[in-house]
Legacy VTK file of the C-alpha trace (Angstrom):
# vtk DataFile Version 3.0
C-alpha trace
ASCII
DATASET POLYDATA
POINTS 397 float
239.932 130.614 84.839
240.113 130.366 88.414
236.915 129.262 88.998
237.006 126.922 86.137
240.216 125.140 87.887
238.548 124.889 91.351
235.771 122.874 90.083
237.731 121.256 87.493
240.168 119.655 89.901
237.018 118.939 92.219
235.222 117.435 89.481
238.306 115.333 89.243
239.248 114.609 92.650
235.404 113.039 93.366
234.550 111.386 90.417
237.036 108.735 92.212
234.338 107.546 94.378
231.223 106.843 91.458
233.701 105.832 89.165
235.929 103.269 91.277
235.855 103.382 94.611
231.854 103.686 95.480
229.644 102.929 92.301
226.631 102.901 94.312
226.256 106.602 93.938
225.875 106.300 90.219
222.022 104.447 91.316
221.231 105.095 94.311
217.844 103.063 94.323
216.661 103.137 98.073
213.110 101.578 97.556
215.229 98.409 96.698
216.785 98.227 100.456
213.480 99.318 101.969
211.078 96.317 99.911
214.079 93.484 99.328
211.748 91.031 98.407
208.638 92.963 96.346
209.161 92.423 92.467
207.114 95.463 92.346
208.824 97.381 94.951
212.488 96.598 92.297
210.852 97.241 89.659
209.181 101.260 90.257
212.137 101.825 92.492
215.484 100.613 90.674
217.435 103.153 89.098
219.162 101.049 86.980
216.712 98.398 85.800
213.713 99.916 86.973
211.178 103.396 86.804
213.878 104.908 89.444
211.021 106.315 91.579
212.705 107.578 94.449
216.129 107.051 93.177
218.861 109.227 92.234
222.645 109.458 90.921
225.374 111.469 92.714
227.431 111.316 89.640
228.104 113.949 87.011
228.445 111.230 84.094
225.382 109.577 85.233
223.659 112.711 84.821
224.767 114.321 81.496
225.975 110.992 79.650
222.875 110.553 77.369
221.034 114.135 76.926
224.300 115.991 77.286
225.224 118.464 80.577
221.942 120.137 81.644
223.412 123.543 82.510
223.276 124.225 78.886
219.660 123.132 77.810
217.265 126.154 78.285
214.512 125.801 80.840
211.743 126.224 78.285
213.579 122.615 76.778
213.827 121.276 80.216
210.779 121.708 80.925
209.079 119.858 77.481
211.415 117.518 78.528
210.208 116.759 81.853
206.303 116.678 80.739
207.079 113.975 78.150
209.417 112.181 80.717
206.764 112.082 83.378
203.726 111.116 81.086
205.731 108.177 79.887
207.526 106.719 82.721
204.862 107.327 85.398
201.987 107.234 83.380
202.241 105.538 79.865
204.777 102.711 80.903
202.794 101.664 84.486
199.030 101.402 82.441
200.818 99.520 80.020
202.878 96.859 82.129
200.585 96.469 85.344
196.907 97.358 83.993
196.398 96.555 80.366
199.824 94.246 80.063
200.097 95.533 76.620
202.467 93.394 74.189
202.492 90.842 76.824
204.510 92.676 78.669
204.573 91.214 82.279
206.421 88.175 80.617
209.208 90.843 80.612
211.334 93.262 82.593
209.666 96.224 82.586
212.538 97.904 81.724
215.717 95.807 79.455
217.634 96.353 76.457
217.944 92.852 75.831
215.430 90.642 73.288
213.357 87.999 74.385
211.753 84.853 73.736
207.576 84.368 73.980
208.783 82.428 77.668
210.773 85.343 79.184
214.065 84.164 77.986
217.037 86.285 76.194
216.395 85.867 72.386
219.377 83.348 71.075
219.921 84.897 67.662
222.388 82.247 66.461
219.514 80.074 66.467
217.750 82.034 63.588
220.846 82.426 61.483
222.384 81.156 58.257
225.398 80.631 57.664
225.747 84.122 55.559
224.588 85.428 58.569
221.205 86.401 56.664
217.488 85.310 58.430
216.831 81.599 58.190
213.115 82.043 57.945
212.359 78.505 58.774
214.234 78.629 62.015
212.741 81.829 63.246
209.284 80.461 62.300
210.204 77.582 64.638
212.141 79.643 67.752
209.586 82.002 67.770
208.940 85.666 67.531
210.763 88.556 68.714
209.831 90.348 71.974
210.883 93.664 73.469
210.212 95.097 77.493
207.640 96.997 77.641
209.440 100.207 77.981
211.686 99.647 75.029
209.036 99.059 72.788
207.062 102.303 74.202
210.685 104.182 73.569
210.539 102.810 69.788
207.231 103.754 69.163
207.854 107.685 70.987
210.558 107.650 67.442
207.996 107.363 65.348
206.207 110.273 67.265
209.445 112.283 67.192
210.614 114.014 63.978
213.637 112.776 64.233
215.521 114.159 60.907
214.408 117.590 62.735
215.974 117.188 66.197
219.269 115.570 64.612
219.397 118.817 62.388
218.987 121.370 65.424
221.465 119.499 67.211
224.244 119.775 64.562
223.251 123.411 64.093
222.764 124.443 67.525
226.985 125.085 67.432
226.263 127.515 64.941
223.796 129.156 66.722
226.206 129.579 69.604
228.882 130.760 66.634
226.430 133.376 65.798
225.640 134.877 69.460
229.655 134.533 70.113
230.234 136.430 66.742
232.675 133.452 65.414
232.350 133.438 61.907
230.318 130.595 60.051
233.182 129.802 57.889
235.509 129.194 61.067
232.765 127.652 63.124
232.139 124.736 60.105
235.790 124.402 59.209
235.788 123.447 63.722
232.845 120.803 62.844
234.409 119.406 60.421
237.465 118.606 62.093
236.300 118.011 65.314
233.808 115.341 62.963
236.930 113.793 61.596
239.471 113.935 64.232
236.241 112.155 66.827
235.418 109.546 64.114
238.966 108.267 63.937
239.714 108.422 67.848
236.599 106.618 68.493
237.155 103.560 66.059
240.827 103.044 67.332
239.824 103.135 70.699
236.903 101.206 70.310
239.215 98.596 68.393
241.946 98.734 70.976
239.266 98.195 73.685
237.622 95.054 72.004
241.108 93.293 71.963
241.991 94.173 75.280
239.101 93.872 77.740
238.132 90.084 78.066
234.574 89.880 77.908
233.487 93.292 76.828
229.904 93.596 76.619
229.091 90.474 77.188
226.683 90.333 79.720
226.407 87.102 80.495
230.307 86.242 80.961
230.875 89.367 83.222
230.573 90.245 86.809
227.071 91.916 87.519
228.694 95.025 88.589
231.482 95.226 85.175
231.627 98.320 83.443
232.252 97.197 80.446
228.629 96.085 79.878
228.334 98.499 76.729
224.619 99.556 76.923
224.582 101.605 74.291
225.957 99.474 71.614
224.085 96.483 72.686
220.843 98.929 71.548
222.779 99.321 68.361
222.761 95.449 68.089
218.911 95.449 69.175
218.226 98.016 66.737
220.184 95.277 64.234
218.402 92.508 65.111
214.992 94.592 64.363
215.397 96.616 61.076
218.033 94.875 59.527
217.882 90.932 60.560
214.129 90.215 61.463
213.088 93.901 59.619
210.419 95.846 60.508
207.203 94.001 58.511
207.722 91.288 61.200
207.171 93.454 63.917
205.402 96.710 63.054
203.498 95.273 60.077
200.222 94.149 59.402
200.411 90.898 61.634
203.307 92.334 63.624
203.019 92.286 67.619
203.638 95.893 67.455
201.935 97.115 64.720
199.800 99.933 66.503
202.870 102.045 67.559
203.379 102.867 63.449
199.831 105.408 64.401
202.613 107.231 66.206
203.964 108.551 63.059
200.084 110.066 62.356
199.787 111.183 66.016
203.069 112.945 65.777
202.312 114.850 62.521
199.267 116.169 64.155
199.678 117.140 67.538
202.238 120.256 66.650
199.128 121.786 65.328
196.435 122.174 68.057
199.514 123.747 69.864
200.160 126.560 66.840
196.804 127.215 66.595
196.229 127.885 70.440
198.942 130.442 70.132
197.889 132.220 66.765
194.419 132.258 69.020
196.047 133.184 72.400
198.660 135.118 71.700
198.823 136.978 74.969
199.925 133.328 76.484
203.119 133.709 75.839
203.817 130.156 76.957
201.877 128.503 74.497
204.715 129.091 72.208
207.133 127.485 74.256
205.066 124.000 74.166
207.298 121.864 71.541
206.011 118.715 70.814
208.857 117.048 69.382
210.927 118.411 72.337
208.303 116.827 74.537
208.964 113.576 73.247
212.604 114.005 73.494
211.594 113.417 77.379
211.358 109.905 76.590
214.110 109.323 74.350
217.264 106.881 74.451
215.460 104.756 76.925
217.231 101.943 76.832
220.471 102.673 77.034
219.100 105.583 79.306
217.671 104.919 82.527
214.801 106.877 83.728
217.125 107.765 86.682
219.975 109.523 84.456
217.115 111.300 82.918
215.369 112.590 86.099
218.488 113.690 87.519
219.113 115.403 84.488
215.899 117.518 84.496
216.079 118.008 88.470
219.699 119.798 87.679
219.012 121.716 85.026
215.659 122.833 86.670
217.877 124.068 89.537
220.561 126.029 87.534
218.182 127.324 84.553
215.171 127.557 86.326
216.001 128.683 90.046
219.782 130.167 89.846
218.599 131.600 87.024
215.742 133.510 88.221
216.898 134.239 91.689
220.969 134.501 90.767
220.992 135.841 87.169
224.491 137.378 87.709
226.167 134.540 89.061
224.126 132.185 86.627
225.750 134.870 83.480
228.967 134.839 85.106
229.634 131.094 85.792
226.925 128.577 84.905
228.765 127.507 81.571
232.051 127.890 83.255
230.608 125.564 85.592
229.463 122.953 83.446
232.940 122.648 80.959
234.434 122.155 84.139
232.293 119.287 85.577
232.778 117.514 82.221
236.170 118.311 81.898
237.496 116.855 85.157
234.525 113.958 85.354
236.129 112.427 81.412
240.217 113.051 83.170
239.155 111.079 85.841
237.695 108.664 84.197
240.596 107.941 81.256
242.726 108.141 84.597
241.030 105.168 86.374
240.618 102.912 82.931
244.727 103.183 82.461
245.590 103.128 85.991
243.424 100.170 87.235
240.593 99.081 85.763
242.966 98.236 82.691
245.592 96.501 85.060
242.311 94.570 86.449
243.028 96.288 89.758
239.091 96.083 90.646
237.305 96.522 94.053
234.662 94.415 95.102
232.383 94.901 98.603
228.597 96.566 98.704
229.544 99.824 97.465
230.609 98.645 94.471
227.423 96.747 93.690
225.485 99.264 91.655
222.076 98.799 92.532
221.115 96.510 95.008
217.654 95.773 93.174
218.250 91.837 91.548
214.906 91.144 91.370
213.842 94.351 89.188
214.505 92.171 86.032
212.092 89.768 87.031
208.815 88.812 85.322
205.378 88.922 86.675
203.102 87.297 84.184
202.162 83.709 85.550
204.272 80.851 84.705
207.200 82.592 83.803
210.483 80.670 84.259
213.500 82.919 84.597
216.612 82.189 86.290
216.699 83.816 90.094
213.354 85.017 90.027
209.930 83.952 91.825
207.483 82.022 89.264
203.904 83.387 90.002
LINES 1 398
397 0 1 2 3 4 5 6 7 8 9 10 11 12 13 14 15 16 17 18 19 20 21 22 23 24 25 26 27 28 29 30 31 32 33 34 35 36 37 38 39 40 41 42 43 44 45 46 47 48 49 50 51 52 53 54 55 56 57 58 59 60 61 62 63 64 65 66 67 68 69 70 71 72 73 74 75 76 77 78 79 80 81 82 83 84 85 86 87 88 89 90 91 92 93 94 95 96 97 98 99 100 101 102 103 104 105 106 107 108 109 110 111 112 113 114 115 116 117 118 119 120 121 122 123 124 125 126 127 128 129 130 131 132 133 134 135 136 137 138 139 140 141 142 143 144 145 146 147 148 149 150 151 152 153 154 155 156 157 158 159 160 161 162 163 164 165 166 167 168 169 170 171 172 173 174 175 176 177 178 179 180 181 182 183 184 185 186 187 188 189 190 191 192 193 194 195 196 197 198 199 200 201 202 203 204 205 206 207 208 209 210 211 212 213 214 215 216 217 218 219 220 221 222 223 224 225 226 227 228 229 230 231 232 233 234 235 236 237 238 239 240 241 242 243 244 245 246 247 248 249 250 251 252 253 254 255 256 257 258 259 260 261 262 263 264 265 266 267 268 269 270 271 272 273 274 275 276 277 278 279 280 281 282 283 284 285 286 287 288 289 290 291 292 293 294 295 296 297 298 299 300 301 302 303 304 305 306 307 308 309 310 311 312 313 314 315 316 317 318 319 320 321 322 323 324 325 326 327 328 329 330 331 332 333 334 335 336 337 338 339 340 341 342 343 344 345 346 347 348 349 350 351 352 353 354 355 356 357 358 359 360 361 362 363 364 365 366 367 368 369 370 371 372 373 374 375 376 377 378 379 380 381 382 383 384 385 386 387 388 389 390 391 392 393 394 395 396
């Protein structure tokens, strides 16, 4: 308990600085101070808009927000993880946008959650409404079709690889895996689920109601201050996701005559690659980590990108490789003793913190503004490179 009070209160005590008083350290994106006028230099080098080559976050919630703390993920998951991560953000993604501009994808950001026109511009999709809020045909045949950055349509397609119906089902039982090494009876640990389910459903919807009628401008991009936090990534991919499968639908997109149509193979390439890898180890089965290669966790590397940057991801894997690889091996006592203590702790004092700030000043618009606050210093990472490309604050090639 000690221990889990020292680093909860120090949790606490410095998540001040990423979450008010010095964003910068949730992207720290040097490449961008180093190259302030390359395109190219923004885009492989911004951690929030960018590949986040060289970048890196100095804050817990950065790090754990999207694939959960990393103290807890085993290092045989980590490290699928980090394979898929790497072959997609430093290899797939860069042969797509810069060598084969696949999907026309150098009209884009490389890396954006928002929709765009054929031209570069945000997709308008008031324009291609009726009135019952339904797809007026006509007017999308006129505005134009839908386009994605490259890396979001790359991150769509990796779903298709992924079985997805099989990683949300290890997820919900992975508690009751923990209630079985713990010896908490099923009964008891299901009866907690389905509370906690309940009790986090209704919490959620009145605070996400209370926060829509109290923040002016939430998640709207375009009305707020560049460095807001109340840009809402994650829902504004639950609009994008929307606009795809339910407005525009899928046969638009992925069908026959849809731009995108060759990332539905992913579905065949991910029912097929899981079995070179079990045959290898029925043939090898003195390779012991043969077994451990997972393809659907390999995919999980690129996963939830957008609203996950590549940088909250890398940090991610870098700190879990150092507690479950390196502590692990080299301080297995400690790592037995402490490493979960450890992480409830971070978490813990990171989310008081944070419900502290939001009441105490970000609600009473008490909000700082100099260069530390600016969260990533990159502004021309969102900038097209395909020829003739017209976007607001941004060179035209």
């Amino acid at each position: 308990m000690r221990f889990f009070l020292i680093f909860f209160f120090a949790s606490f005590a410095y998540y001040a600085l990423p979450g008010y008083l010095l964003p910068i350290l949730t992207f720290f994106s040097w490449a961008c101070w180093v190259w302030p006028r390359s395109i190219t230099a923004q885009q492989v080098g911004s951690g929030y808009h960018g590949l986040g080559v060289g970048a890196f976050t100095l804050d817990w919630a950065g790090i754990s927000a999207y694939h959960g703390s990393p103290l807890v993920a085993p290092w045989a998951s980590i490290a699928n993880t980090a394979v898929g991560f790497v072959m997609f953000i430093y290899v797939i993604v860069p042969l797509c946008y810069w060598r084969f501009n696949t999907f026309d994808a150098r009209r884009f950001p490389i890396f954006s959650n928002q929709l765009f026109t054929s031209t570069g511009q945000k997709y308008d999709t008031t324009k291609v409404l009726t009135a019952d809020f339904d797809l007026n045909v006509a007017a999308y045949d006129s505005y134009g079709k839908l386009y994605l950055s490259p890396l979001f349509a790359i991150s769509i397609g990796s779903g298709f690889l992924r079985f997805s119906a099989t990683v949300h089902a290890l997820s919900f039982l992975a508690d009751l895996k923990l209630g079985h090494y713990m010896k908490i009876p099923p009964r008891c640990m299901y009866t907690a689920q389905l509370v906690g389910t309940v009790v986090a459903g209704v919490v959620n919807l009145a605070v996400a109601w209370w926060m829509l009628d109290s923040i002016d401008n939430i998640c709207d991009v375009e009305a707020l201050h560049p460095d807001s936090p109340w840009t809402c990534p994650k829902y504004r991919v639950t609009f994008d996701a929307s606009v795809i499968w339910g407005l525009i639908g899928p046969g638009r997109l992925f069908g026959q005559h849809g731009l995108y149509r060759n990332l539905v193979w992913l579905f065949v390439v991910g029912a097929v690659l899981p079995v070179p890898v079990w045959l290898l180890s029925r043939a090898f089965p003195e390779k012991k980590w043969i077994a451990l290669v997972n393809v659907p966790v390999i995919s999980y590397g690129f996963a939830g990108m957008p609203p996950a940057t590549p940088t909250n991801i890398a940090s991610w894997l870098v700190t879990g490789t150092v507690f479950n690889f390196f502590v692990f091996r080299y301080r297995k006592g400690w790592w037995q003793k402490y490493n979960y203590v450890l992480s409830a702790a971070l978490d813990a004092g990171t989310a008081f913190m944070g419900v502290l700030i939001f009441f105490a000043l970000q609600n009473a618009h008490h909000d700082l503004k100099w260069w530390g606050t600016e969260v990533d210093h990159c502004p021309l990472a969102t900038c097209p490179t395909a020829p003739g490309i017209v976007v607001k604050g941004c060179p035209v090639f």
